[in-house]
mmCIF file of the N, C-alpha and C atoms, coordinates in Angstrom:
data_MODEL
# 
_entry.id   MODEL 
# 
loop_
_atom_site.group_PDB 
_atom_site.id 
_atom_site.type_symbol 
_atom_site.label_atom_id 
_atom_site.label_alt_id 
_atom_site.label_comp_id 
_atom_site.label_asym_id 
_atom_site.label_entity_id 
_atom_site.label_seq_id 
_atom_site.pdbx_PDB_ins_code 
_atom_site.Cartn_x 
_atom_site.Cartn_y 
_atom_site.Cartn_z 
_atom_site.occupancy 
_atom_site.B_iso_or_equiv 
_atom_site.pdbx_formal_charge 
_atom_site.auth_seq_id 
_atom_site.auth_comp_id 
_atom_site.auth_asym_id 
_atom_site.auth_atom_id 
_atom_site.pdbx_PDB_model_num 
ATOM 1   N N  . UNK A 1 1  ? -31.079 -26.850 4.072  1.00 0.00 ? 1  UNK A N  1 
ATOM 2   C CA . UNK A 1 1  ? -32.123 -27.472 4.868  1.00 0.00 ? 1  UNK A CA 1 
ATOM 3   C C  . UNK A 1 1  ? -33.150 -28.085 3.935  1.00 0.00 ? 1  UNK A C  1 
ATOM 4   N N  . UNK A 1 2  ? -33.385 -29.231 4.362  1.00 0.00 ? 2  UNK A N  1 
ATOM 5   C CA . UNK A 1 2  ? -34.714 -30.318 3.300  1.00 0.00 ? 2  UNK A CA 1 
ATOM 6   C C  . UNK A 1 2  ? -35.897 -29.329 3.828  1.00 0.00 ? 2  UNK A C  1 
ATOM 7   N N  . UNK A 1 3  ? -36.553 -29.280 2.303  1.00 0.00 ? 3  UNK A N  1 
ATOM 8   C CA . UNK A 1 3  ? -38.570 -29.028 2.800  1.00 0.00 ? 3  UNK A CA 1 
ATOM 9   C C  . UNK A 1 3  ? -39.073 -29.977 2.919  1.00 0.00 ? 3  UNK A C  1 
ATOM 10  N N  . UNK A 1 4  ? -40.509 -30.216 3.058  1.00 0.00 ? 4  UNK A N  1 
ATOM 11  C CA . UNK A 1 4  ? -41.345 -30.620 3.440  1.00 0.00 ? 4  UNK A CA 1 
ATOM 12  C C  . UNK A 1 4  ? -41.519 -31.756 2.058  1.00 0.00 ? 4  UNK A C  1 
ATOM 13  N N  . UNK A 1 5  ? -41.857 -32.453 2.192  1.00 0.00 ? 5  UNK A N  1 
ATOM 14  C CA . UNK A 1 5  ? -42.509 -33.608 1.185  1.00 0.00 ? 5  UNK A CA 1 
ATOM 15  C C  . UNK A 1 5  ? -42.053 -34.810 1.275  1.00 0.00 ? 5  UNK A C  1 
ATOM 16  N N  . UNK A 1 6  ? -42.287 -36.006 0.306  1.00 0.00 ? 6  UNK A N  1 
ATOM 17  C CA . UNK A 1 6  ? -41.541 -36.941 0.046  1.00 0.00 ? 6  UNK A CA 1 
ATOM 18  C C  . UNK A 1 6  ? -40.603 -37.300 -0.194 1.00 0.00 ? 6  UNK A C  1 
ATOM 19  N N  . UNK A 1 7  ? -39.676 -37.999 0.481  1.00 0.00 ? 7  UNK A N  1 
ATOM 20  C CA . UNK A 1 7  ? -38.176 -38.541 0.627  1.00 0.00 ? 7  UNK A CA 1 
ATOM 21  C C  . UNK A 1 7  ? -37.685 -39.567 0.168  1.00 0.00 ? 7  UNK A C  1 
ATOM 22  N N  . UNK A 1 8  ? -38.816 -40.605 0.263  1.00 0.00 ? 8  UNK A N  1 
ATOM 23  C CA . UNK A 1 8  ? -38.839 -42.148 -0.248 1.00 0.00 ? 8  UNK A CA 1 
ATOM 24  C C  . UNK A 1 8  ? -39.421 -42.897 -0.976 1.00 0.00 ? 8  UNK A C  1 
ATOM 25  N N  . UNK A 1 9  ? -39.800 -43.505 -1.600 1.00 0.00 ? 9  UNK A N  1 
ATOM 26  C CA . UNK A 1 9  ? -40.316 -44.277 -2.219 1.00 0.00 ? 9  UNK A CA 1 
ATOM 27  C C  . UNK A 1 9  ? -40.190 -46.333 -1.983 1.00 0.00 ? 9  UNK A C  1 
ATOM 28  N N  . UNK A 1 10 ? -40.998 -47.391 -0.974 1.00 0.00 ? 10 UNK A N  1 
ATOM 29  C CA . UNK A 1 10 ? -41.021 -48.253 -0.630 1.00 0.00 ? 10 UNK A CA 1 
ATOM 30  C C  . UNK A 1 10 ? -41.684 -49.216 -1.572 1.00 0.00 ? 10 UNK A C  1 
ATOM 31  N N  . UNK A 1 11 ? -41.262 -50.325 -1.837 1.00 0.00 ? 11 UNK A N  1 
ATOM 32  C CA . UNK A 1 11 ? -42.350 -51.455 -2.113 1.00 0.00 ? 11 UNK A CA 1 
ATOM 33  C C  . UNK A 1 11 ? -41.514 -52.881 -1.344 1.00 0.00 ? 11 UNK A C  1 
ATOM 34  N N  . UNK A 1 12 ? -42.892 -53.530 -1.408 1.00 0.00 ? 12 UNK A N  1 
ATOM 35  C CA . UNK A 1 12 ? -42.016 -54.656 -0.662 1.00 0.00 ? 12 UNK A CA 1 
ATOM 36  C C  . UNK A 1 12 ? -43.525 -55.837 -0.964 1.00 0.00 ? 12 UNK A C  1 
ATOM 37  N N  . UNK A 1 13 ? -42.667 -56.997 -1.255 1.00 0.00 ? 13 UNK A N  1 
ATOM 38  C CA . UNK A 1 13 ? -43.613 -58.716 -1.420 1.00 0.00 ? 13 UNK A CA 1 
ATOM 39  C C  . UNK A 1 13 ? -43.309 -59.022 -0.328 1.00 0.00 ? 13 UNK A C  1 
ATOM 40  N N  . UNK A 1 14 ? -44.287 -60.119 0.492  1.00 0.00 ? 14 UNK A N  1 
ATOM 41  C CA . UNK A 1 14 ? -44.145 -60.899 1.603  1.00 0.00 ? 14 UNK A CA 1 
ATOM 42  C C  . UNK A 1 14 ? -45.005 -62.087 0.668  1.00 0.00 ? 14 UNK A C  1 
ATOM 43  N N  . UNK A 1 15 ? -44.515 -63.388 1.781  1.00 0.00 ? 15 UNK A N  1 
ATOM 44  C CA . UNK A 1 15 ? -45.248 -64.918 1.499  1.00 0.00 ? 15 UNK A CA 1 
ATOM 45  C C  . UNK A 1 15 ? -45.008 -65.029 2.805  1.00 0.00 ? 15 UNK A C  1 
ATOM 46  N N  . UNK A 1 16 ? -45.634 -65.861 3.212  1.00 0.00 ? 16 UNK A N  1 
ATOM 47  C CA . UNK A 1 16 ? -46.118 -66.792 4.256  1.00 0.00 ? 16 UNK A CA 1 
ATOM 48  C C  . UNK A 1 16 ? -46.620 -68.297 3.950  1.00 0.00 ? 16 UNK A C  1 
ATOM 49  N N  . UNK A 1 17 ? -45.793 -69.006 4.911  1.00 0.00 ? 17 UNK A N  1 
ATOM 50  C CA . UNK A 1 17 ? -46.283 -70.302 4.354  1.00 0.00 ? 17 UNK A CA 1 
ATOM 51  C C  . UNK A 1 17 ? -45.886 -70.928 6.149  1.00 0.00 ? 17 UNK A C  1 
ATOM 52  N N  . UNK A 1 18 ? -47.280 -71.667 6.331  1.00 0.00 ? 18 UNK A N  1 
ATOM 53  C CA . UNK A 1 18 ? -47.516 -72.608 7.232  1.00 0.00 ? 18 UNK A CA 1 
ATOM 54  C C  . UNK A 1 18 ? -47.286 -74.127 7.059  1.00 0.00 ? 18 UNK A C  1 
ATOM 55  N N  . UNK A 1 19 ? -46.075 -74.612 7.651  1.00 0.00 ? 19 UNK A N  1 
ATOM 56  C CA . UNK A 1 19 ? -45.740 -75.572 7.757  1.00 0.00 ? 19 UNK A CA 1 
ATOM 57  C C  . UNK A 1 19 ? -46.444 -77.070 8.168  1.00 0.00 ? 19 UNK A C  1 
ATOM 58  N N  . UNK A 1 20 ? -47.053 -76.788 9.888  1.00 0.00 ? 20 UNK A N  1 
ATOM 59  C CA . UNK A 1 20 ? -47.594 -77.543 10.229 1.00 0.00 ? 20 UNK A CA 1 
ATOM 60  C C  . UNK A 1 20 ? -48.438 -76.237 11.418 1.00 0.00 ? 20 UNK A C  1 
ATOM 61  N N  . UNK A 1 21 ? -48.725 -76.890 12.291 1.00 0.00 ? 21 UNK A N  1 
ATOM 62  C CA . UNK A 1 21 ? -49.612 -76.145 13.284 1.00 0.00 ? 21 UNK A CA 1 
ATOM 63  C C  . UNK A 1 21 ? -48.579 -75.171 13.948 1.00 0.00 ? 21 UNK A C  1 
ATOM 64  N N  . UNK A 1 22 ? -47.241 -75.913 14.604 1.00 0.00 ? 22 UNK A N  1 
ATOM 65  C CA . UNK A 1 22 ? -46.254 -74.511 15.427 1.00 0.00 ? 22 UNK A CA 1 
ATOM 66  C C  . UNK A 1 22 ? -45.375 -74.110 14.069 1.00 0.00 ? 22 UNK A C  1 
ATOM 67  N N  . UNK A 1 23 ? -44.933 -75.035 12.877 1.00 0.00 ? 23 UNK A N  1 
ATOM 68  C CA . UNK A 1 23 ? -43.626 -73.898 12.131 1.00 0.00 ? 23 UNK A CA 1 
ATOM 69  C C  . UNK A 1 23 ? -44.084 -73.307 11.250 1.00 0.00 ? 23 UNK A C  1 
ATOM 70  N N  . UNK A 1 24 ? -43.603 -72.233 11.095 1.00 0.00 ? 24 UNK A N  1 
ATOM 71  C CA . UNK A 1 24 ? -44.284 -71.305 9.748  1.00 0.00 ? 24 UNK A CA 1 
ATOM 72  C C  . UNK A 1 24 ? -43.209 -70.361 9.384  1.00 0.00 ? 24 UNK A C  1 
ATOM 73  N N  . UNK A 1 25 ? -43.003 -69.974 7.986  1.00 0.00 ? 25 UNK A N  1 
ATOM 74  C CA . UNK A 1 25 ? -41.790 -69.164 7.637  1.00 0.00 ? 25 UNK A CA 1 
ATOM 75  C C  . UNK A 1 25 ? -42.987 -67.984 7.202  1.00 0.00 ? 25 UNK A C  1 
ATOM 76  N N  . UNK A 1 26 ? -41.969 -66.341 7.205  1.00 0.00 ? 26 UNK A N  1 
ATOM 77  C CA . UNK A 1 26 ? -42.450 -65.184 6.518  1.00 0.00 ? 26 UNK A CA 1 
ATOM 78  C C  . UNK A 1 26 ? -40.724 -64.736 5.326  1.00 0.00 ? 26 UNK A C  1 
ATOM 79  N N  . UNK A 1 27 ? -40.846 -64.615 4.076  1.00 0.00 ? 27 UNK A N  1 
ATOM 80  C CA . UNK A 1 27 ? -39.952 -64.020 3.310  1.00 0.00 ? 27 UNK A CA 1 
ATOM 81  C C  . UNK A 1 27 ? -40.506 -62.656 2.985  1.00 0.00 ? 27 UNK A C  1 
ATOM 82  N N  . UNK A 1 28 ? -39.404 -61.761 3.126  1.00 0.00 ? 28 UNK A N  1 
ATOM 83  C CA . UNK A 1 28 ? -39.726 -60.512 2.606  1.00 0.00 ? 28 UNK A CA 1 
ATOM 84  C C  . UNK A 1 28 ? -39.057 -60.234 1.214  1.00 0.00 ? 28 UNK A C  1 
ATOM 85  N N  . UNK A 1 29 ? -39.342 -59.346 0.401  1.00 0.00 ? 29 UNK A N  1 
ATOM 86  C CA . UNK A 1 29 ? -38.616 -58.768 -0.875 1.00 0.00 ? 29 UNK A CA 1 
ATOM 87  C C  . UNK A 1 29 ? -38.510 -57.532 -1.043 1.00 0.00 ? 29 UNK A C  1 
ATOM 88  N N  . UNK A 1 30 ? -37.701 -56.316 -0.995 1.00 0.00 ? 30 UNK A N  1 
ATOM 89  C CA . UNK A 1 30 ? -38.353 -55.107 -1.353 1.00 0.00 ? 30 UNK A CA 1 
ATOM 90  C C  . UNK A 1 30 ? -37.275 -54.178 -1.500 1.00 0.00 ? 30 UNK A C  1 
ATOM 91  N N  . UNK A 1 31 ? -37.192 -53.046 -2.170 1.00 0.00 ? 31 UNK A N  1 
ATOM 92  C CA . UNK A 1 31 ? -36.461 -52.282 -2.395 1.00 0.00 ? 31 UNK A CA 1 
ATOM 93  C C  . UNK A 1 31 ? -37.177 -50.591 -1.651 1.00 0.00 ? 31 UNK A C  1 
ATOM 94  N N  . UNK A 1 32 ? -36.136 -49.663 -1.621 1.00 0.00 ? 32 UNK A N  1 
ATOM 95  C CA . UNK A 1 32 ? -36.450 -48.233 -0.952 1.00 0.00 ? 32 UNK A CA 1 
ATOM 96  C C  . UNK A 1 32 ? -35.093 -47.693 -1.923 1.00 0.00 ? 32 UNK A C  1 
ATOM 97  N N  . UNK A 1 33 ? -36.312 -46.215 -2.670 1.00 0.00 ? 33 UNK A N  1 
ATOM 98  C CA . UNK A 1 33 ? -35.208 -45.702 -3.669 1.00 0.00 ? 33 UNK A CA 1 
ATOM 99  C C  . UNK A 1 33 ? -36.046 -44.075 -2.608 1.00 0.00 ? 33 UNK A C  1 
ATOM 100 N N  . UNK A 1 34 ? -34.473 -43.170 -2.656 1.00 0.00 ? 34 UNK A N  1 
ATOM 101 C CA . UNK A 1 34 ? -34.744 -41.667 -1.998 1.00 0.00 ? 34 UNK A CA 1 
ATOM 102 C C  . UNK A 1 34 ? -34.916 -40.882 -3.202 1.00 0.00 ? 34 UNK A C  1 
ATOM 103 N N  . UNK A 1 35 ? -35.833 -40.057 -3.049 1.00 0.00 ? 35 UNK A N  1 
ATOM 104 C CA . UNK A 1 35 ? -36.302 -38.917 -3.713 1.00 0.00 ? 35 UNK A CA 1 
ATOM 105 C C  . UNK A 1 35 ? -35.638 -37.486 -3.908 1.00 0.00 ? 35 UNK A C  1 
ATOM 106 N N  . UNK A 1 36 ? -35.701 -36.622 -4.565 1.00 0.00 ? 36 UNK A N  1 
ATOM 107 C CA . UNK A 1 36 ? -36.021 -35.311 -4.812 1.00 0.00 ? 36 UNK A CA 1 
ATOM 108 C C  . UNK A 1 36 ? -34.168 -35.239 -4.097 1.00 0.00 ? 36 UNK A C  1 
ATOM 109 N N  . UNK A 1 37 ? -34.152 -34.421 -2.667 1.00 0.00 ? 37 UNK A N  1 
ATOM 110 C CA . UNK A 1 37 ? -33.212 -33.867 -2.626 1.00 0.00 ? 37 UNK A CA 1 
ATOM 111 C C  . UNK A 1 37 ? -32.000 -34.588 -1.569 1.00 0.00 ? 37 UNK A C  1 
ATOM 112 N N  . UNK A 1 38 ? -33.198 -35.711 -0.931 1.00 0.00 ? 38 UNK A N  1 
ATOM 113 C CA . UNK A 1 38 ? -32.442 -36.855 -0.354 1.00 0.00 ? 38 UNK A CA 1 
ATOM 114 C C  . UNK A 1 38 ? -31.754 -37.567 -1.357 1.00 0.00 ? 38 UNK A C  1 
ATOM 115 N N  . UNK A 1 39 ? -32.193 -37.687 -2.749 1.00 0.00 ? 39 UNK A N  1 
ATOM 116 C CA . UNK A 1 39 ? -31.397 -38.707 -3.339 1.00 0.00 ? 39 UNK A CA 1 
ATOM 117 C C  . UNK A 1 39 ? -29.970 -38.143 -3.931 1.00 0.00 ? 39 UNK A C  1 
ATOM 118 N N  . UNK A 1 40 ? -30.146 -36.436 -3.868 1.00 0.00 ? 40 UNK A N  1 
ATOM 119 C CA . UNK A 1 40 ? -29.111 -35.549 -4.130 1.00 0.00 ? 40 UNK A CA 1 
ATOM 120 C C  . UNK A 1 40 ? -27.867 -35.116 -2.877 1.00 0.00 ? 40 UNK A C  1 
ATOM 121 N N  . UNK A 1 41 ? -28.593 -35.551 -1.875 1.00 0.00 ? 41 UNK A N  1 
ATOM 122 C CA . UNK A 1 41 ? -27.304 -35.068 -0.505 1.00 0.00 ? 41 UNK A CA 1 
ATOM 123 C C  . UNK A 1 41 ? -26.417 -35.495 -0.895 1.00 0.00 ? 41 UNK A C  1 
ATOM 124 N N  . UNK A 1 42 ? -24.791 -35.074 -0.423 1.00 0.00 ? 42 UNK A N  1 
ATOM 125 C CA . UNK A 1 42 ? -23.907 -35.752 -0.174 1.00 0.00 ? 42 UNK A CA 1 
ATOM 126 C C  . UNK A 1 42 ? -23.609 -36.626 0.796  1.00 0.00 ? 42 UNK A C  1 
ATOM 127 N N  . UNK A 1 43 ? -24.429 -37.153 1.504  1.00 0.00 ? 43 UNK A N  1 
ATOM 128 C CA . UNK A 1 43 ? -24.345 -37.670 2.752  1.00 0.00 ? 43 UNK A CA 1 
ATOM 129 C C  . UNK A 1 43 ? -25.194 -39.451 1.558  1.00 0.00 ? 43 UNK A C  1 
ATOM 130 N N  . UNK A 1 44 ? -25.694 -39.397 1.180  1.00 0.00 ? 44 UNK A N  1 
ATOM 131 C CA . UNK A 1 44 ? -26.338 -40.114 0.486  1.00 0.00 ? 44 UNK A CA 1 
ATOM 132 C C  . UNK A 1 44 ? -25.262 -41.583 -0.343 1.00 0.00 ? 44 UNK A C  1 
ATOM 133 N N  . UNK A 1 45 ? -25.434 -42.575 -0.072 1.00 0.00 ? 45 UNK A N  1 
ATOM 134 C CA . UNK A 1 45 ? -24.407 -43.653 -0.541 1.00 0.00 ? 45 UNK A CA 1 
ATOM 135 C C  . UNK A 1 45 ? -24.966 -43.985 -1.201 1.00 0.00 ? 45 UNK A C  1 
ATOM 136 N N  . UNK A 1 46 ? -26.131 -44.361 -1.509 1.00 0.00 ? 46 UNK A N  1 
ATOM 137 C CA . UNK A 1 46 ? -26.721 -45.170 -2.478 1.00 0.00 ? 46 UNK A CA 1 
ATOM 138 C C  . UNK A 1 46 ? -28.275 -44.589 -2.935 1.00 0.00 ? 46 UNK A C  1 
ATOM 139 N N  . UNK A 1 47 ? -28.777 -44.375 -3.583 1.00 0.00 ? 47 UNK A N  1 
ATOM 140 C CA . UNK A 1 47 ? -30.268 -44.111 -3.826 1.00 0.00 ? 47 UNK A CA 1 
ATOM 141 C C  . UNK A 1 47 ? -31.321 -45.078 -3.871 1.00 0.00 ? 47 UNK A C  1 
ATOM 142 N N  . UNK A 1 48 ? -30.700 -46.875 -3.944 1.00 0.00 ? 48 UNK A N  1 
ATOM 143 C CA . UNK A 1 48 ? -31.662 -47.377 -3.999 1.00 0.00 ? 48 UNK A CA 1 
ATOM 144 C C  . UNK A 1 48 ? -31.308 -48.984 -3.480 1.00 0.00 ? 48 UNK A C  1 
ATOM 145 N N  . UNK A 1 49 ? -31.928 -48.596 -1.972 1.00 0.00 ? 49 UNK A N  1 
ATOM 146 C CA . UNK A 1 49 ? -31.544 -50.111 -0.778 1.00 0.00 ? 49 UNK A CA 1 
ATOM 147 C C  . UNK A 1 49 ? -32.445 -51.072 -1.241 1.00 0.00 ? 49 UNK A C  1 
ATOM 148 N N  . UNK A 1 50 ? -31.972 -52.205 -1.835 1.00 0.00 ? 50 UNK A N  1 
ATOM 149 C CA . UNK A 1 50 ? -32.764 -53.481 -1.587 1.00 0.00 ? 50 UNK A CA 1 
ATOM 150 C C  . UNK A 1 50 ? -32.970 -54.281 -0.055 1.00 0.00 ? 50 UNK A C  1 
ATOM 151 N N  . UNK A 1 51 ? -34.423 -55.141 0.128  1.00 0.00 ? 51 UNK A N  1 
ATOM 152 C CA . UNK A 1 51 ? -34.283 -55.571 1.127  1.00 0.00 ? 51 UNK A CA 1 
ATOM 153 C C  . UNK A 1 51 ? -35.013 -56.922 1.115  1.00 0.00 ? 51 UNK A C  1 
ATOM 154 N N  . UNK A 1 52 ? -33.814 -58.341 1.824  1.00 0.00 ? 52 UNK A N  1 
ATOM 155 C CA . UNK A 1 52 ? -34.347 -59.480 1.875  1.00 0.00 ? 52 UNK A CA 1 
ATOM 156 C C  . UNK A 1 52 ? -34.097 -59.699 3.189  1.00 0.00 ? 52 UNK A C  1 
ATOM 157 N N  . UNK A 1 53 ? -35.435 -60.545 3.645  1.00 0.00 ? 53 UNK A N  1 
ATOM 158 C CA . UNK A 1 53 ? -35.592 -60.698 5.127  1.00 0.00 ? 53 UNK A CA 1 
ATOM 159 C C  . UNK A 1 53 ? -36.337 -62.190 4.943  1.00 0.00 ? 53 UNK A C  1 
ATOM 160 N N  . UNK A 1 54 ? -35.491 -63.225 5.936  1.00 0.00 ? 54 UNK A N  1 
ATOM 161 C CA . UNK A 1 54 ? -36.515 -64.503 5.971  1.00 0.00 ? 54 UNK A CA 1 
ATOM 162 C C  . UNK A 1 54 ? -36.972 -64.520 7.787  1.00 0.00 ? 54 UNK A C  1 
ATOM 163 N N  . UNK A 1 55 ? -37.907 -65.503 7.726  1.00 0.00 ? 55 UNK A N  1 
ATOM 164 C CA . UNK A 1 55 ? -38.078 -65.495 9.376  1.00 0.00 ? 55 UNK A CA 1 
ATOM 165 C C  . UNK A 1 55 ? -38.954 -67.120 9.860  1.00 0.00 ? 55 UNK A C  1 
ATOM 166 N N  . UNK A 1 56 ? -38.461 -67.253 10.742 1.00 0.00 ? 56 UNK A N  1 
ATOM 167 C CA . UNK A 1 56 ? -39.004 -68.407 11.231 1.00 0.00 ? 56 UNK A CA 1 
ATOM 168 C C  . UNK A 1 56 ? -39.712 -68.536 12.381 1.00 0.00 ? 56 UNK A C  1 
ATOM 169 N N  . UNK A 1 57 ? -40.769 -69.133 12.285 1.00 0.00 ? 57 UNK A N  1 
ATOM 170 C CA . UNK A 1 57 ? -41.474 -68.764 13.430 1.00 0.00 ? 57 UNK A CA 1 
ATOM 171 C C  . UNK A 1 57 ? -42.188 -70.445 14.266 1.00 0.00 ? 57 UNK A C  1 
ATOM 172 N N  . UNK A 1 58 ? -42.339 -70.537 15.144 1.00 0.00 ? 58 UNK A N  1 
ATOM 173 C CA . UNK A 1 58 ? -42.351 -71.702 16.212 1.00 0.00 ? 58 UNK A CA 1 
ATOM 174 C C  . UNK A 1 58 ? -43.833 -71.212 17.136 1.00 0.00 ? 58 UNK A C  1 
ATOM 175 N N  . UNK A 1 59 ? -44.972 -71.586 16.775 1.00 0.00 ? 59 UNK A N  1 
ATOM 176 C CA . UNK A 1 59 ? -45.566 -71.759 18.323 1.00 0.00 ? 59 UNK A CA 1 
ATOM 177 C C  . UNK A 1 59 ? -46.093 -73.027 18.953 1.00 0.00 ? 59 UNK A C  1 
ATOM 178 N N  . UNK A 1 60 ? -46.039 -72.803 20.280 1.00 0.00 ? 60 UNK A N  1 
ATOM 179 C CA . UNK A 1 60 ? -46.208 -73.875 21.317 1.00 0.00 ? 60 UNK A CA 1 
ATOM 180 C C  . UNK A 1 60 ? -47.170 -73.573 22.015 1.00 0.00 ? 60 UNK A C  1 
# 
């Protein structure tokens, strides 16, 4: 059974950039590495998820 504490460790960059008045994009960047005894389970595939996310956005 896991104790009590920290499991994860997050960081993550964002930008934003406004196009015109409705288009605008958000990019994300970031990685998540598991700690202590999460990063030791056997259930565990990887210790350290990268993450890229783009997004587009429209208002009217």
């Amino acid at each position: 059974m896991a104790g009590a504490g920290w499991y994860e460790a997050a960081v993550a960059l964002t930008w934003d950039h406004q196009f015109n008045a409705q288009w605008g994009v958000t990019s994300m960047l970031g990685a998540t590495q598991l700690l202590q005894q999460a990063a030791r389970s056997p259930l565990t595939e990887r210790k350290t998820s990268p993450t890229v996310a783009v997004y587009a956005s429209y208002r009217y």
